[in-house]
C-alpha positions in Angstrom: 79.4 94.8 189.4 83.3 95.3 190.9 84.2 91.7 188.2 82.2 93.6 185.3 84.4 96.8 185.9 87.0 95.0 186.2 86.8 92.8 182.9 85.9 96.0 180.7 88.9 97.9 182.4 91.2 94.8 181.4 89.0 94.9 177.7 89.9 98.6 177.4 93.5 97.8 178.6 94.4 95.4 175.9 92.5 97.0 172.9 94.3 100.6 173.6 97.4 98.0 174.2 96.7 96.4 170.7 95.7 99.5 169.5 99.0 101.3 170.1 100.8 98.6 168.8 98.6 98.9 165.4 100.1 102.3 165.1 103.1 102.0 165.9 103.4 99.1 163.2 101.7 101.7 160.7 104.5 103.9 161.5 107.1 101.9 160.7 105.6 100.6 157.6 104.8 104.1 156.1 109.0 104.7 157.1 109.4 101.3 154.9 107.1 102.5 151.8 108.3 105.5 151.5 112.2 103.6 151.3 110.6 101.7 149.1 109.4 103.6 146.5 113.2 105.9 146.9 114.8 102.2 146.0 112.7 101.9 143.2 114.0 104.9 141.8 117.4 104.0 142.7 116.8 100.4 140.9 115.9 102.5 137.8 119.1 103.9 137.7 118.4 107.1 139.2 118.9 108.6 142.6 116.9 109.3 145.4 117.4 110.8 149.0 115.5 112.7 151.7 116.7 114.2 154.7 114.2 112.5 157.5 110.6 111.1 157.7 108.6 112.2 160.7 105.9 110.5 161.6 102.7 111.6 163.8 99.1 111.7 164.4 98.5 108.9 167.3 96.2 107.2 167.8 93.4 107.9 164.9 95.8 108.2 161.7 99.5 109.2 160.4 100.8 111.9 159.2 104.3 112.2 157.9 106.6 114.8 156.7 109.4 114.0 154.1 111.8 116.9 154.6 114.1 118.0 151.7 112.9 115.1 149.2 114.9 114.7 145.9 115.5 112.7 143.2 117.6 112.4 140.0 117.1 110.1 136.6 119.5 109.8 133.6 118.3 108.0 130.4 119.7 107.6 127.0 118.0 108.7 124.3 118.7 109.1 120.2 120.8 111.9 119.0 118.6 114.0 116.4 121.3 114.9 114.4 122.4 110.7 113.8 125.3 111.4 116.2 126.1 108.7 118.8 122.9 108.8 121.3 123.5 111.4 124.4 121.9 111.3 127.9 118.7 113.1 129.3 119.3 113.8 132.7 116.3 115.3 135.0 116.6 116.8 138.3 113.8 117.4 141.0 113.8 118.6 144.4 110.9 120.3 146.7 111.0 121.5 150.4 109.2 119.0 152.2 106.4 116.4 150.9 103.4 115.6 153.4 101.9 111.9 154.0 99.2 110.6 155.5 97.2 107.3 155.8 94.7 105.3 157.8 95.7 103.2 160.9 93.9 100.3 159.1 95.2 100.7 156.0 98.9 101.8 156.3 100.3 100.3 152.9 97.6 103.5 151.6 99.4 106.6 151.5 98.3 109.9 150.3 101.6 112.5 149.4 100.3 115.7 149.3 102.6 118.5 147.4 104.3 121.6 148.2 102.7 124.4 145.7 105.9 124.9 144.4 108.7 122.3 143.1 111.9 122.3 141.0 113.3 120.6 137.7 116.7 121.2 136.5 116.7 119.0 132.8 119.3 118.6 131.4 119.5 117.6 127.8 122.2 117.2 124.8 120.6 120.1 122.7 120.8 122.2 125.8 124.9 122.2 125.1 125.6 121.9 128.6 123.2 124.5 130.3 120.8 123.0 132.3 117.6 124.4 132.1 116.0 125.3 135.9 112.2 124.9 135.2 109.9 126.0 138.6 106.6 124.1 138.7 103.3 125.3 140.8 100.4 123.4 142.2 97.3 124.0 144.1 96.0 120.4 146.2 98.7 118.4 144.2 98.3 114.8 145.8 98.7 111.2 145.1 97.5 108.2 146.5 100.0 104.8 146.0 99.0 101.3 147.1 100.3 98.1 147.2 99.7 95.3 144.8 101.4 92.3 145.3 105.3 94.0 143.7 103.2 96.6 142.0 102.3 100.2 143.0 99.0 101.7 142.1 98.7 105.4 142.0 96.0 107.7 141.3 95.5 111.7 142.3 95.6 115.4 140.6 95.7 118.6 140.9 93.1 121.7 140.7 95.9 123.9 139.0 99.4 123.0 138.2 101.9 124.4 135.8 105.6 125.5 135.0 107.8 128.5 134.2 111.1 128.8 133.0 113.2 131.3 131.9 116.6 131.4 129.7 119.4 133.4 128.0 120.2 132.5 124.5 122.9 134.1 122.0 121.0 133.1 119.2 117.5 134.5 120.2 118.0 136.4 123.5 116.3 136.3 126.6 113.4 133.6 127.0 110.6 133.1 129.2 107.8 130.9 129.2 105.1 129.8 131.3 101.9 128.0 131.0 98.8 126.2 133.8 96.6 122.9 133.4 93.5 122.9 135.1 92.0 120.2 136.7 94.5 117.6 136.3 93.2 113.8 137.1 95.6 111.0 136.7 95.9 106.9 137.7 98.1 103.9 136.9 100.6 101.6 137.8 104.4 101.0 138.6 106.1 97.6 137.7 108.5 96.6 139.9 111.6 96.5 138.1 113.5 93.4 136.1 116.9 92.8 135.6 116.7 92.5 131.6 114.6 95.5 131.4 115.6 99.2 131.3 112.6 101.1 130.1 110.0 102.2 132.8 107.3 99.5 133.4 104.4 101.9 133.7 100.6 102.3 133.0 99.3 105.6 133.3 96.0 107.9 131.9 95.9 111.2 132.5 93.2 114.2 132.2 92.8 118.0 132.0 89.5 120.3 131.3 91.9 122.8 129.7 95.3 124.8 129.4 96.8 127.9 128.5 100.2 129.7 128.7 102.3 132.1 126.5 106.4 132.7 125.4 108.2 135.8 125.1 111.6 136.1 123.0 113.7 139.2 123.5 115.0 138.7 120.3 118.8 139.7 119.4 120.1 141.9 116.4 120.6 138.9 114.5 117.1 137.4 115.5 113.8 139.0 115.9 112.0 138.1 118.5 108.6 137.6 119.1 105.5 136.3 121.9 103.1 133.4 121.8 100.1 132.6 123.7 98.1 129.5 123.4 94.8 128.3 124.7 93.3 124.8 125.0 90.4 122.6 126.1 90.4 119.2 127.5 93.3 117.1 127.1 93.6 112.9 128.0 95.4 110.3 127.2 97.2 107.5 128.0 100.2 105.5 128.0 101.2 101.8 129.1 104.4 99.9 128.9 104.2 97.0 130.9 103.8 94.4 128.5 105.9 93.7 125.4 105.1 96.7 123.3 104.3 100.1 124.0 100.6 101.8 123.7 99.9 106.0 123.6 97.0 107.3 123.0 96.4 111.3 123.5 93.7 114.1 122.4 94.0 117.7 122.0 90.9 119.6 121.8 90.1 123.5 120.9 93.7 124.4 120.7 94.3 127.9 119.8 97.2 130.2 119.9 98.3 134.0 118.8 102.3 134.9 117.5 103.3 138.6 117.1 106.8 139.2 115.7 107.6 142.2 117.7 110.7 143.9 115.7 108.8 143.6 112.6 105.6 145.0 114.0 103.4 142.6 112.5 100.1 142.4 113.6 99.0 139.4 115.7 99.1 135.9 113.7 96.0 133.6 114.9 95.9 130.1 114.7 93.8 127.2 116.0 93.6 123.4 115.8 89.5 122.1 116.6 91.1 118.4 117.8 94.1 116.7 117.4 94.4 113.0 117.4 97.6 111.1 118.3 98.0 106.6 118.4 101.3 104.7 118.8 101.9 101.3 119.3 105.5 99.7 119.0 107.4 97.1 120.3 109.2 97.3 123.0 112.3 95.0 122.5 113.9 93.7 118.7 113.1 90.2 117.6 114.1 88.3 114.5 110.3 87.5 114.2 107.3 89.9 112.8 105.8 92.5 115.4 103.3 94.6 114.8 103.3 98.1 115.2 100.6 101.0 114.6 100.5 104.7 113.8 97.3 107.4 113.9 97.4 111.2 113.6 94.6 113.1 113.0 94.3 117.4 112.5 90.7 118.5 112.9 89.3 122.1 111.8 92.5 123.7 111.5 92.3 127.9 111.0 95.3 130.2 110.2 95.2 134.1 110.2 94.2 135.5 106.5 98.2 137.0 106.4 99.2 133.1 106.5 96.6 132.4 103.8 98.3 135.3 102.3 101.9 134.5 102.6 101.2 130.7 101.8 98.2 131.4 98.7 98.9 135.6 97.4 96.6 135.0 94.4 93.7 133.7 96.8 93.3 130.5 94.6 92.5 128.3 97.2 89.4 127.3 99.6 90.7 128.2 103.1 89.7 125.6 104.8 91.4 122.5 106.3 88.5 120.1 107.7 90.5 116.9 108.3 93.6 115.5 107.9 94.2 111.9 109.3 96.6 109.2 108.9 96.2 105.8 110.3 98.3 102.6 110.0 99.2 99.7 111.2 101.1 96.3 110.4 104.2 94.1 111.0 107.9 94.1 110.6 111.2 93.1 112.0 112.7 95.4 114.3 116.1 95.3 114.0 115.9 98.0 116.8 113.5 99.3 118.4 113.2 103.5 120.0 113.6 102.5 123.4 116.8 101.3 122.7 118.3 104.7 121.9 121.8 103.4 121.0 121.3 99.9 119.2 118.5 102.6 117.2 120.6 105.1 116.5 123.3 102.2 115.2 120.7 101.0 112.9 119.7 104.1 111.4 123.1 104.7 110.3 123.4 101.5 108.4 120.1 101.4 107.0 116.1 101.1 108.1 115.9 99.8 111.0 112.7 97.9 110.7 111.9 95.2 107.7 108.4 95.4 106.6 106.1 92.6 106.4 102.7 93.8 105.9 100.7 97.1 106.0 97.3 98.1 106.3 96.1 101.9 105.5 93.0 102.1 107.8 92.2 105.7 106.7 94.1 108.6 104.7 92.4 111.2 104.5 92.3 115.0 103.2 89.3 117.6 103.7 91.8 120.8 102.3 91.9 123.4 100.4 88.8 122.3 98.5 89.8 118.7 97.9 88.4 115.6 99.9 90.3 112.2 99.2 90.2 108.9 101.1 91.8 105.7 100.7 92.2 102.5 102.4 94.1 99.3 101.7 96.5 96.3 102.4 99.2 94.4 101.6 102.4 92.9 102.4 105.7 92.3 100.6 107.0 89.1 98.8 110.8 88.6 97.9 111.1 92.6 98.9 108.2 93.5 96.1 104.7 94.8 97.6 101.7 92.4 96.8 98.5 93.9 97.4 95.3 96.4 97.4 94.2 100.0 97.9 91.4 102.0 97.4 90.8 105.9 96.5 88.0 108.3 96.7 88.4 111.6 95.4 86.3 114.7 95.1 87.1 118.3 94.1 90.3 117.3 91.7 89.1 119.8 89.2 89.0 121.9 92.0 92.3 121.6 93.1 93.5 121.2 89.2 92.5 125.0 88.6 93.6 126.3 92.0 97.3 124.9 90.7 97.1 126.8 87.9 95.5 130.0 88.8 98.5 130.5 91.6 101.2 129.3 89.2 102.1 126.4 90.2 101.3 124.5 87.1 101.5 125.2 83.9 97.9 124.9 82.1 99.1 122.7 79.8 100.4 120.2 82.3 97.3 120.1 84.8 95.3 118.9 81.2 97.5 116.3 80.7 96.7 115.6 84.7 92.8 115.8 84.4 93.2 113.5 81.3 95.2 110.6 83.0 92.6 111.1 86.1 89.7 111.0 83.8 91.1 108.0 81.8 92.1 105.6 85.3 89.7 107.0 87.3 86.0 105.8 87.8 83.3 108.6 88.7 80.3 108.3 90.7 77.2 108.9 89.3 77.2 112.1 90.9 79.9 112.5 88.5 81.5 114.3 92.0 83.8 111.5 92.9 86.3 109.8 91.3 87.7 106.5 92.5 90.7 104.4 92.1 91.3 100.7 92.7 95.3 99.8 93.0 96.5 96.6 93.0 100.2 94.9 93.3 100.5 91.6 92.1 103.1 89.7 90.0 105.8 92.4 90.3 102.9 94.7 88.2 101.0 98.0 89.1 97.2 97.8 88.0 94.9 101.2 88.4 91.0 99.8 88.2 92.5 96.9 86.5 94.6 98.1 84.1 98.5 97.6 84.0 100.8 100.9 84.3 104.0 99.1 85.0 106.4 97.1 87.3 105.8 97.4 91.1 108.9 99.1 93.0 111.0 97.4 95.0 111.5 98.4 98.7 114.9 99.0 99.9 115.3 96.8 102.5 
């Protein structure tokens, strides 16, 4: 019995040894994360710095405290104005960040978040005034793993938001603030390369819905004026990681009220059902073809009956915009590309700087103030003239003809000469609701439903 005792004592002796020395390697390598992810920052160009990491919990777990964490990041981006690209510089700092992980799983660490953080941005419009933005959050945490070089990161928030406020001379005092709820987010971190500048990143991101509102003092020169907006659900994505870039986002049930104050005008509503945005671009210029794509799409859009007003006084118009969509895609020769702000703003200043190869319309289309049109089509361009086919649907142009004319913005006498042409090219249904158009580019010639209406423009190139 004494040898059994004995050999379980020595057992227990090595395991709490081995045990202990598990830990204390977790320790160290949460210490050597944590440094890690600061130098990826710092390989990005930015800064990053904390005052110390303490670590605790023995023996079952870890838990760390980051006091006085901060970091800064400087990019360049393109001047709106065409002016020699300036520099985006953000700020952010919080009083202490809290981490935490398993001893068997150390290169796992959960960050949890102070409920309050801060941003100073800093940006060339701002003409050299920072603005301090203070975010909030409520169980704000993030989970970051290893993958070989890579981080993956996933986490969210029940509540988060911002608040700023700032004093203009053109429009007064300004304060804004606005909350997400139920944010959800995941992805992943690239390390960085030595040729490559823009973030490596993959990231999706989630909220059930949003609000917020803006006051403007206003000055004697500028009346000012308060907004508050409403949304549902918001997601979206974005990934950079391999040679192009890919968003994707979706608003739903946005809403929003403006009152001018100084002119006492009554509340103006608005509201946008769904609101669809797609991008895809390259990522880095080549002399060979890339393709690139483009969707926007405006769902059940409402305005108050005094922006009908102001917009439509002699009430000629349905009020109602059902859809509006744009959606593209194709190929070209970027010359440069947006996430080279300087080499794109250069570009832009001595022309386009993208060459077109082909085009592909996937939808256009307009529900709107009683017309409904959609078209589709492709082509490409041959010795800089376009070679190829589109198709049109439209119903409601008679509609629309008489809605010009009875709010004056056609003469009569120039929407018949319209309705004639329309009626002449067009082909109707035999519904005798909807007219249709075939286009077609060939031999440096314009064709509508196969008949020739002259010489096919020439792109600039």
């Amino acid at each position: 019995m004494r040898k059994v005792l004995v050999t379980l004592t020595g057992v227990a002796v090595v395991a709490a040894a081995a045990w202990s020395g598990l830990w204390f390697y977790g320790k160290g390598r949460i210490a050597e994360e944590i440094e890690t992810q600061a130098q990826l920052i710092r390989e990005r160009g930015g800064e990053a710095a904390f005052d110390a990491v303490e670590v605790s919990g023995f023996p079952f777990g870890y838990e760390g405290r980051i006091t006085n964490p901060k970091f800064s990041m400087m990019q360049e981006i393109s001047a709106p104005t065409g002016d020699a690209p300036g520099q985006a510089i953000l700020n952010w700092s919080a009083p202490w960040i809290k981490a935490s992980a398993g001893v068997m799983n150390p290169n796992s660490v959960e960050f949890t978040f102070p409920e309050t953080q801060d941003i100073l941005l800093d940006l060339p419009e701002l003409d050299g005034q920072p603005l301090p933005i203070a975010l909030t959050s409520q169980d704000l945490k993030i989970v970051t793993e290893r993958e070989g070089n890579d981080i993956l990161f996933r986490g969210g928030a029940t509540q988060m938001g911002g608040s700023f406020s700032r004093d203009s001379e053109k429009s007064g005092q300004i304060d804004f603030i606005y909350t997400m709820r139920n944010l959800k987010t995941s992805g992943t971190i690239q390390e960085p390369q030595a040729d490559v500048e823009r973030p490596q990143i993959a990231v999706t991101y989630s909220i059930d819905g949003f609000e917020g509102s803006g006051n403007v003092a206003g000055t004697s020169d500028s009346p000012g004026g308060k907004i508050d907006f409403t949304g549902g659900a918001v997601s979206g994505e974005g990934n950079s990681l391999g040679a192009e870039t890919l968003g994707e986002a979706t608003f739903n049930d946005i809403a929003g009220t403006l009152q001018v104050v100084q002119l006492g005008t009554p509340p103006l509503e608005m509201g946008i059902g769904k609101i669809e945005a797609k991008t895809r671009i390259p990522n880095d210029a080549s002399p060979e073809p890339q393709a690139f794509g483009y969707r926007l799409g405006f769902e059940d859009v409402t305005f108050a009956d005094l922006i009908w007003t102001m917009l439509d006084p002699q009430q000629a118009f349905t009020r109602e915009i059902n859809a509006i969509t744009l959606d593209v895609e194709g190929t070209a020769i970027f010359i440069a590309t947006p996430s080279n702000a300087e080499a794109f703003a250069k570009a832009m200043q001595n022309g386009l700087p993208i060459d077109l190869k082909t085009l592909t319309l996937n939808d256009l289309t307009v529900d709107a103030i009683g017309l409904k049109a959609t078209a589709d089509g492709k082509g490409k361009l041959e010795n800089n003239a376009p070679q190829g086919k589109a198709a049109l649907a439209v119903e409601g142009f008679p509609t629309l003809m008489n809605s010009l004319v009875k709010s004056g913005r056609i003469p009569p006498q120039q929407a018949m000469v319209v309705q004639l042409m329309v009626e002449s090219f067009g082909k109707m249904d035999e519904d005798e609701k909807t007219v249709r158009f075939d286009f077609e580019a060939r031999d440096g010639m314009m064709y509508v439903n196969s008949v020739p209406i002259g010489e096919a423009p020439m792109l600039p190139r």
